[in-house]
N, C-alpha and C positions, 0 to 999 in steps of 0.2 A: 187547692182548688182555685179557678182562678177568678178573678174578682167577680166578673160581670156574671160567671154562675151562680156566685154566693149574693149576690144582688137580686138573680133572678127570686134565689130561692127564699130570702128575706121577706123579698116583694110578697110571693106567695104565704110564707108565715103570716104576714098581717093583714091579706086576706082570708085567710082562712080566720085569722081570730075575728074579723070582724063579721064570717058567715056563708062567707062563698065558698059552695061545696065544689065545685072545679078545681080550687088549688087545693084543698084534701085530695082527691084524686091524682092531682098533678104530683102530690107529695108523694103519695103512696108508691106510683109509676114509678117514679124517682130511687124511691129508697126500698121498695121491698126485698129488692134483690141481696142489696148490700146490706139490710138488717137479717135477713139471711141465712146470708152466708158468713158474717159475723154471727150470728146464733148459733148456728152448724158448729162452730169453732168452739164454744163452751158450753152449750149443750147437747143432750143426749138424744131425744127427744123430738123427731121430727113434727109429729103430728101436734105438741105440747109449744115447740119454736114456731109453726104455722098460726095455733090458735092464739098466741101470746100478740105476734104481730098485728095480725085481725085488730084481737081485744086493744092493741095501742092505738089503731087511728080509730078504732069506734070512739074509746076515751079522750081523744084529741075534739073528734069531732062533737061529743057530748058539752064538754068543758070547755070549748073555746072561748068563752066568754071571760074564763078565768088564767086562762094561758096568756104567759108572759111575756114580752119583745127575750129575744134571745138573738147573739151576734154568730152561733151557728145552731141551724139547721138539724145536722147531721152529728153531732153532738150532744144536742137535747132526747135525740131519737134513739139512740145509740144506749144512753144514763138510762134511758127510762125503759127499753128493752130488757137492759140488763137487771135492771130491780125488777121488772116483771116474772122476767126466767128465776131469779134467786129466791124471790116469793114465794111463786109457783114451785117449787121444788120441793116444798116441805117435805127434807128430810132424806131427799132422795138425794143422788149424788150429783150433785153441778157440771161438772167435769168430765167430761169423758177420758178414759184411765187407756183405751187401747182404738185405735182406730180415729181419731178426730183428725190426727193428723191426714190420713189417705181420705177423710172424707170431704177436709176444706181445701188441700189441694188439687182437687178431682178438676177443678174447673180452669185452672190452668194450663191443663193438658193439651197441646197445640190440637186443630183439627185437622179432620181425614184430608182434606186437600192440598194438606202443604207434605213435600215429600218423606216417602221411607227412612229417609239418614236422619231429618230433621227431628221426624218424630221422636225415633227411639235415640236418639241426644235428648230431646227435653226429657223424655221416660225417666232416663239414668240420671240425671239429673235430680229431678222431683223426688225418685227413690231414695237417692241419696239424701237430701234435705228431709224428706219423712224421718229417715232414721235418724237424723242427726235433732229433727225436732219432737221428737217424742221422748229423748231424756230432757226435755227442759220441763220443769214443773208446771202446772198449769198457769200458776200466776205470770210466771215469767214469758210461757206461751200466748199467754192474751195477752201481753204487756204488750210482746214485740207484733202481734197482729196488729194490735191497737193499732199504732207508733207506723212498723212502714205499708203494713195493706190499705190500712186507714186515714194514715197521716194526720193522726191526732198528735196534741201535743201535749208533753209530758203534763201539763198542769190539767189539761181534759182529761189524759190516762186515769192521771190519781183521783180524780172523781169518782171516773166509772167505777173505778177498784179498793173505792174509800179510802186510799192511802194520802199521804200527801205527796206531793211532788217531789221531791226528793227520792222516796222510795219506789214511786215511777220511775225514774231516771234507773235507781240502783237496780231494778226488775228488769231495765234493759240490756244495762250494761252486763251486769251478769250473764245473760241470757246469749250476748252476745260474745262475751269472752264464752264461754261454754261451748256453743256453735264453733266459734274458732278454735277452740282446741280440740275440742274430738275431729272437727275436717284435717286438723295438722295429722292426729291418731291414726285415723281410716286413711291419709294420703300417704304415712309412713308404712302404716299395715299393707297398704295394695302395691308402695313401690318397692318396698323390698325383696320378694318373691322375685323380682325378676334380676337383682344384681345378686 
């Protein structure tokens, strides 16, 4: 992100702790989307990820008086999201087992204005990446959300994911050897048929 955004958004953090309900709003605008659709990606649960988000900025806005200076934003939002959703769950399954993938790449999908060829290139594309990220385990799928959708960094990963940083790292790497070998698999499987 680039500086003078993560400045803006500071700014707003320590207005809002200190009571100005404009930069809760301002945050909200900001991140709803992107808590989300991070949601979407490890929960099940639309209406459950809708009310969870809600119940964060009510809880921000309740407790600000006890909310702390934090150096990101979208980090503290993100932690506390996810203990919400993990909370909330009791019991139930965190993860979505089929479909998370087609559900959090939906939004990627170029739109209707840009032409026919372009489309269905990104389509086949996206297909292909569906398939290829629905063997990675969940954790390793959040990892690598985390990491390049998000652009967290492994030492904020392993928070989210109670792990240490290290096993952030190891959750990528995996994930991403994984990724590259099944595209080498599927790329040997499609060109063969034709020699």
């Amino acid at each position: 992100m680039p500086e003078s955004n993560q400045n803006t958004e500071l700014e707003k953090w320590d207005r809002l702790r200190k009571g100005e309900a404009s930069s809760l709003a301002w945050l909200y605008d900001r991140y709803f989307k992107h808590l989300y659709n991070y949601g979407r990606k490890i929960s099940a649960d639309r209406k459950s990820l809708e009310d969870a988000i809600h119940d964060l900025f009510v809880d921000l806005w309740r407790f600000r008086q006890n909310l702390s200076a934090t150096t990101s934003v979208q980090f503290y939002l993100y932690r506390s999201l996810r203990r919400r959703l993990v909370r909330n769950a009791s019991g139930k399954d965190f993860f979505i087992e089929n479909g998370v993938v087609h559900e959090g790449l939906l939004q990627s999908v170029p739109c209707e204005e840009q032409d026919t060829i372009e489309r269905e290139t990104q389509d086949q594309r996206i297909n292909h990446l569906k398939k290829l990220l629905d063997d990675l385990s969940p954790r390793q799928y959040e990892a690598m959300i985390l990491r390049f959708y998000d652009e967290l960094s492994f030492g904020e990963i392993g928070v989210i994911l109670n792990v240490n940083e290290q096993s952030a790292r190891n959750l990528v790497q995996r994930g991403l050897a994984q990724l590259k070998q099944y595209s080498k698999l599927l790329l040997t499987w499609l060109v063969l048929p034709i020699f």
